[in-house]
C-alpha positions in Angstrom: -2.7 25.0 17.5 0.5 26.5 16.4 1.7 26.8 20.2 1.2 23.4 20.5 3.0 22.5 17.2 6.1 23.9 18.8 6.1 21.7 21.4 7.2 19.0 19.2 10.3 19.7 17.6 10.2 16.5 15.5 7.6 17.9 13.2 10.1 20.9 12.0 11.7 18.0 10.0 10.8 17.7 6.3 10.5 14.1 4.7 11.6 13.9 1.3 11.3 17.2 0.9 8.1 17.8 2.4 6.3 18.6 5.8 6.2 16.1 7.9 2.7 14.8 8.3 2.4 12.8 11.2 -0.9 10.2 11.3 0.2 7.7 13.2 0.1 7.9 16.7 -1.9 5.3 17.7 1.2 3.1 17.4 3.1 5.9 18.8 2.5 9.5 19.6 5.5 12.0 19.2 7.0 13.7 22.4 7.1 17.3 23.3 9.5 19.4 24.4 8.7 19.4 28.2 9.1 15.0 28.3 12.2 15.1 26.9 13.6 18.4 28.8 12.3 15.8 32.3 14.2 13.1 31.2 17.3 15.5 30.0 17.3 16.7 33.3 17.7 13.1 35.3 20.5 12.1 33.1 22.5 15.6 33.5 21.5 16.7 37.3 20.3 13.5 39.4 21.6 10.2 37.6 21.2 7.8 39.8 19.6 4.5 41.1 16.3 4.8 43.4 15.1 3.1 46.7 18.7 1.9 47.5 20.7 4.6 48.8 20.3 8.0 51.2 23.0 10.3 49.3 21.3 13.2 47.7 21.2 12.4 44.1 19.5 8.8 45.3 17.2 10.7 47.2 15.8 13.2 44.5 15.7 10.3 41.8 13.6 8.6 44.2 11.2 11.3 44.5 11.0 12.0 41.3 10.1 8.3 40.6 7.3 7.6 43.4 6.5 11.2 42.2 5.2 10.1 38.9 3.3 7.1 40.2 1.4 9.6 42.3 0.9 11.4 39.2 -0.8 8.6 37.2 -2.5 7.8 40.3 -3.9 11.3 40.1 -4.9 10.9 36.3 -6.6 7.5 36.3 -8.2 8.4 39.9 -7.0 5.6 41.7 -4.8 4.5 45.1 -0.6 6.0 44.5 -0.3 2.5 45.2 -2.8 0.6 42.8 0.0 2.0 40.4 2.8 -0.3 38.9 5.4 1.0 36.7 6.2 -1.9 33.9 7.9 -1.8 30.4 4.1 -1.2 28.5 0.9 -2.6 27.8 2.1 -6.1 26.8 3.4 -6.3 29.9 1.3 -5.5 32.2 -1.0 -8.2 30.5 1.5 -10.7 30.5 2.1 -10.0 34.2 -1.6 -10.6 34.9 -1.9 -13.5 33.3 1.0 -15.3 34.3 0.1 -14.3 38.4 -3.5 -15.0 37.8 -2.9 -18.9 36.4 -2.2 -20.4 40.0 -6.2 -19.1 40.6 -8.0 -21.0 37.6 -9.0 -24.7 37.3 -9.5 -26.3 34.1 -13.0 -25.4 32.5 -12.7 -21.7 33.8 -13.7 -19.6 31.2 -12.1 -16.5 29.6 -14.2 -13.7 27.6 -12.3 -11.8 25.1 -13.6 -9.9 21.9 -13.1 -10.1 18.9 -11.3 -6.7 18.2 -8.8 -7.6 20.6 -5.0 -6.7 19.8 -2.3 -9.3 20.1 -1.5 -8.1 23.3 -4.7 -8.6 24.6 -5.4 -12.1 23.1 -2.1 -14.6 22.7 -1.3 -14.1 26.3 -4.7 -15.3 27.7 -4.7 -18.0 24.6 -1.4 -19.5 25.8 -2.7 -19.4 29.2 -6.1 -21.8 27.8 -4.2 -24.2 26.4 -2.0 -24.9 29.3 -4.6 -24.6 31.6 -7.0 -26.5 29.8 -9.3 -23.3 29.9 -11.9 -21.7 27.7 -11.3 -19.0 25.3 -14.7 -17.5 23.7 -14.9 -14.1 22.1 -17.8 -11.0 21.8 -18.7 -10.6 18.4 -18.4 -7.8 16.6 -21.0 -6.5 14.6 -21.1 -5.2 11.2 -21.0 -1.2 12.4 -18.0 -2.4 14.1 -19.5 -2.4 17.5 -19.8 -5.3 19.9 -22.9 -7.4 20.0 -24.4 -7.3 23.7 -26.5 -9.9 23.5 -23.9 -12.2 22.4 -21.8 -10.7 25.5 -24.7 -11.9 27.8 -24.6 -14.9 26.4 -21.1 -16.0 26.6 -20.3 -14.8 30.5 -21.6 -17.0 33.2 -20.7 -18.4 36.4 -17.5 -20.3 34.7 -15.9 -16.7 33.4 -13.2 -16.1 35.7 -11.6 -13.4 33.8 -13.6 -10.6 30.9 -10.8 -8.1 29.3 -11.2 -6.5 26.6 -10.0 -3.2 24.9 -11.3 -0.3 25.8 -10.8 1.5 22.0 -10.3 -1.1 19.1 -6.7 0.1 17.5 -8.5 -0.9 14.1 -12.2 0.4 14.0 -12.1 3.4 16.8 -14.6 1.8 18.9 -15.4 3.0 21.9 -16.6 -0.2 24.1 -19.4 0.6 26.5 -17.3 -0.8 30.1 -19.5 0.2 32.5 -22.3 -2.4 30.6 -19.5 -4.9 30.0 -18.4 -4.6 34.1 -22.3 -4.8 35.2 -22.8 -8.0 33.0 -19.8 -9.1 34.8 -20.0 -7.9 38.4 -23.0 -10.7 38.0 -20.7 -13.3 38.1 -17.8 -12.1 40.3 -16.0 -11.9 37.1 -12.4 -10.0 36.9 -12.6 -7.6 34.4 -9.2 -6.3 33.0 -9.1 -3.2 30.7 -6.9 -3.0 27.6 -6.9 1.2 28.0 -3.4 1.5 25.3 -5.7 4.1 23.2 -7.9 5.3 25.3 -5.7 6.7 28.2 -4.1 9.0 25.7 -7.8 10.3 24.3 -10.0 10.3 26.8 -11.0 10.8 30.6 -10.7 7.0 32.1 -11.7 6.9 36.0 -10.9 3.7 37.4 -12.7 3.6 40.5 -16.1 5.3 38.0 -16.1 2.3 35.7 -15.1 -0.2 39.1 -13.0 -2.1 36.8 -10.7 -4.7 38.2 -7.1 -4.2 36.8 -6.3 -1.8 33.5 -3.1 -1.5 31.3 -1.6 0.8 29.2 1.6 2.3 27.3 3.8 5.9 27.8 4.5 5.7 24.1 1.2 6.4 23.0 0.3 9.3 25.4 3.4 11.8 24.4 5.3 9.8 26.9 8.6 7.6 26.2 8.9 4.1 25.1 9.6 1.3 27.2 7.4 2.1 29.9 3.8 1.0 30.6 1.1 0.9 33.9 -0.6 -1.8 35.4 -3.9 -0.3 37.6 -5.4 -3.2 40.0 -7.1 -2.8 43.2 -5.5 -3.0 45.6 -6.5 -6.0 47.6 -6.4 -7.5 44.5 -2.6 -6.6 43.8 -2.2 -7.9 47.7 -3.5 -11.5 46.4 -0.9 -11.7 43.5 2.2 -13.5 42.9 5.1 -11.9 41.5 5.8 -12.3 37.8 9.5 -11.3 38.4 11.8 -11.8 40.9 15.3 -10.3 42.3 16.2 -6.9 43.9 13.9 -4.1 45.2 11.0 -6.6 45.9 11.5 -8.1 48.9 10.5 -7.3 52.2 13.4 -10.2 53.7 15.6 -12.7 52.5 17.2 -15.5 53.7 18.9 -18.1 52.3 16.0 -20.4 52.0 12.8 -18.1 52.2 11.6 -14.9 51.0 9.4 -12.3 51.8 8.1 -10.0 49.6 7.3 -6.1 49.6 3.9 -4.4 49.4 2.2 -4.2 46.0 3.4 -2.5 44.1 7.4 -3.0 44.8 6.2 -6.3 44.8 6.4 -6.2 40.4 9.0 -3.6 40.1 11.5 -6.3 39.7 15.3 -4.9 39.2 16.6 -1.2 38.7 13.2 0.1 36.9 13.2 2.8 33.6 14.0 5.4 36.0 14.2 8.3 33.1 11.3 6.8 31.2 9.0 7.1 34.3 10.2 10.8 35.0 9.3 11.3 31.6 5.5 9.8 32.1 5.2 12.3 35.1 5.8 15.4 32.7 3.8 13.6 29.9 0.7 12.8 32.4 1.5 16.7 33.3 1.3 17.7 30.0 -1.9 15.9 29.3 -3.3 17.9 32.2 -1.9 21.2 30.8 -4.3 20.5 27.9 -6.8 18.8 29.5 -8.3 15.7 28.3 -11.8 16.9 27.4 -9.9 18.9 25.3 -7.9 16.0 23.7 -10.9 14.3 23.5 -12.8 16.8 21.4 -10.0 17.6 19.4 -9.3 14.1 18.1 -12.8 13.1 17.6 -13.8 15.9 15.4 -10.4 15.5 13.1 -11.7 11.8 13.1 -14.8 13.1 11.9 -13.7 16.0 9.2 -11.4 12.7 8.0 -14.2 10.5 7.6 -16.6 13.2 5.9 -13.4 13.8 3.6 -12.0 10.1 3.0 -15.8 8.7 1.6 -15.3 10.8 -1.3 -12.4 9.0 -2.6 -12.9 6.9 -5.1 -12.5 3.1 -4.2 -12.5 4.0 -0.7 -13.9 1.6 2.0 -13.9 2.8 5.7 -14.4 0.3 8.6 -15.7 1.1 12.1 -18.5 3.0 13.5 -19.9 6.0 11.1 -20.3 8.6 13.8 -17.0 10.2 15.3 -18.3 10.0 18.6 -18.7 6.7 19.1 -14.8 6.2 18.2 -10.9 7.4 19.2 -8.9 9.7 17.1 -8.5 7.5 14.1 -9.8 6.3 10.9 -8.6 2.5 9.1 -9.5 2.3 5.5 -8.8 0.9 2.1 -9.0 1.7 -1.2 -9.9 -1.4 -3.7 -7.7 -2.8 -6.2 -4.7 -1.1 -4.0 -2.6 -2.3 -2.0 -2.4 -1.1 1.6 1.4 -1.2 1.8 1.5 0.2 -1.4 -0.2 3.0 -0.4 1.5 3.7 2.5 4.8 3.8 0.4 3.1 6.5 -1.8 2.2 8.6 1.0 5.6 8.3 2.6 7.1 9.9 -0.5 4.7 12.9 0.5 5.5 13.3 4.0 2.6 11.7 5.1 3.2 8.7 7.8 0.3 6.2 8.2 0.2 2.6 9.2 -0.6 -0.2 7.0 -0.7 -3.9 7.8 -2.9 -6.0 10.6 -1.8 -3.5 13.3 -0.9 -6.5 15.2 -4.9 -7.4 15.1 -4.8 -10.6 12.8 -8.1 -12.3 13.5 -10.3 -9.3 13.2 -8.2 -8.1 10.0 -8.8 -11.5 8.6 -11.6 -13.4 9.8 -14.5 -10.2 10.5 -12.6 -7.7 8.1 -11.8 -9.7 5.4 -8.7 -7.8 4.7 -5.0 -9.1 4.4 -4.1 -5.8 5.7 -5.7 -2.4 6.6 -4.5 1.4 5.8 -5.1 3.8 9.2 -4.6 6.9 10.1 -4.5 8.4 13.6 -4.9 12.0 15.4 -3.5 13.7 18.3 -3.7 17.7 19.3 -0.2 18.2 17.4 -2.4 17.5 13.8 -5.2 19.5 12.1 -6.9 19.5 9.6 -4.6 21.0 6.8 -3.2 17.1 7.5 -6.0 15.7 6.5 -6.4 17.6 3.2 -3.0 17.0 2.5 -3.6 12.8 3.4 -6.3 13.3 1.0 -4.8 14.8 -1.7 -1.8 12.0 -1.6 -4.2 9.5 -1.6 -5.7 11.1 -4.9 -2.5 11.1 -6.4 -1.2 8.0 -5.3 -4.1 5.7 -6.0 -3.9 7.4 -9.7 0.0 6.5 -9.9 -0.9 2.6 -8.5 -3.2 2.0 -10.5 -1.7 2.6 -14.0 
């Protein structure tokens, strides 16, 4: 653990005085060494634009970039070019749901669920109400699991489009896709995967779980921000409008018509993040280094020693499924009577960084949660659990301080 520790020089810093103790990286993981030494590299050695010239420094940039698509390709087993390089998750979903519109009528249905995050839900609820579509939502139950029978019950011949997440960035659940894609594979429903914190967790095989399209962020699997994936099939890609338009995704131009490229060129609008994708290729290589069954167990059983450790705190209320394997690498609580950004405030004077707020999941938060807001902290190989002994202890003393 300690070799891995290394690798991330951001947690030699101290925060007011004391260790840094990273729990937060389901909003964003940090970024070892070996990211930022590929990214280092483009900027000193190779800075240059890609697809657009055939001197040298062009050409290796080039590489390097359809590279790294091969490289995703390679983790989420699909097509190199199934693979579309955007700025995250939010836009990868904005980009389906703006090129999917010209296919649905009004009174096509949408299924969501009711853990979805913000990304997942205001796009498709903008596209409803200009479409004059349906919006309905999978409950979620009280373990914090989503009710099947309710599922079966809301997708029918008028569902056009099921996407949900496949871990809830609130509760840790773990949806069942391959029972959510069967129930919609009934209905030659599209079924679009919210994978933001699962990719970074746990083995995802696209063509296994035969799901339709699938998004997801660099930031949150030790890669750098402002770049993001969009998996679809490829005939599926082939049947898509652009959602952006301009240099390097054309096939022809003239002054009154256009062709476009080949999916995916077709939505790489623009000069992409060259340096941010270079930096997903050594991140996705990284991730192999390490292995994701490792990842996987690793983060479920510090979700699990936090659990076991966080019910004996006085006040303490946990949300989400009990059993650690049934959830990602993270754990969202409160403590009654206190505040959750109060809390988080307290812990930050003792090094420890944890979310607190919705976690850009209003309705859940709200309506099934009953919260205003929600403490959460979340794993990745880089913490142990010394962290959670020392999130513990904070809380300890910080719920005593806050509640004099």
């Amino acid at each position: 653990m300690q070799a891995i520790e290394k690798d991330f020089p951001i947690l030699k810093r101290q925060v007011n005085g004391r260790r840094l103790v990273y729990l937060d990286s389901a909003a964003s993981s940090l970024t070892p060494e070996p990211v930022l030494a590929a990214m280092n590299q483009y900027y000193r050695e190779y800075r240059s634009n890609i697809h657009r010239a055939v001197y040298r420094l062009s050409e290796i940039a080039t590489q390097k970039y359809e590279a790294a698509r091969a490289r995703v390709a390679g983790l989420i087993n699909s097509r190199e070019d199934e693979v579309i390089f955007t700025r995250n998750t939010t836009e990868s979903l904005n980009l389906l749901a703006y090129s999917l519109s010209g296919s649905l009528s009004p009174g096509d249905e949408i299924v969501l669920t009711e853990m979805e995050h913000h990304s997942n839900l205001i796009p498709w609820q903008q596209l409803a109400a200009k479409n004059k579509l349906k919006l309905s939502f999978i409950k979620v139950d009280k373990r914090g699991v989503l009710d099947l029978k309710h599922a079966e019950s809301l997708i029918n011949e008028k569902t056009k489009i099921l996407s949900f997440t496949h871990a809830s960035n609130i509760l840790g659940t773990i949806n069942p896709v391959k029972k959510l894609v069967n129930l919609a594979r009934k209905f030659n429903t599209l079924v679009i995967l919210d994978a933001a914190q699962s990719i970074p967790h746990i083995p995802v095989d696209v063509k296994r779980l035969d799901i339709d399209f699938m998004a997801f962020s660099g930031h949150k699997m030790f890669g750098p921000t402002g770049i993001g994936v969009l998996y679809g099939k490829h005939a599926l890609l082939e049947k898509l409008q652009p959602f952006q338009f301009g240099g390097g995704m054309i096939s022809e131009v003239s002054f009154n018509h256009t062709l476009f490229a080949d999916p995916p060129l077709r939505f790489e609008a623009g000069t992409p993040a060259i340096a941010e994708v270079i930096g997903l290729s050594a991140a996705v290589d990284y991730i192999n280094k390490l292995k994701m069954q490792h990842i996987k167990s690793h983060t479920q059983s510090l979700a699990a020693y936090a659990i076991s450790r966080l019910s004996k705190v006085p006040g303490m209320e946990i949300y989400g499924p009990k059993s650690a394997k049934s959830r990602a690498g993270l754990v969202s609580f409160n403590i009654k009577g206190i505040h959750p950004h109060d809390l988080a405030s307290m812990l930050d004077k003792a090094g420890v960084a944890i979310r607190a707020g919705h976690m850009c999941v209003m309705p859940l938060v709200k309506q099934i949660l009953k919260q205003d807001a929600v403490c959460r902290a979340s794993f990745h190989v880089y913490n142990t659990k010394k962290d959670i002994d020392v999130l513990v202890a904070s809380l300890k003393t910080s719920s005593e301080i806050l509640r004099r």
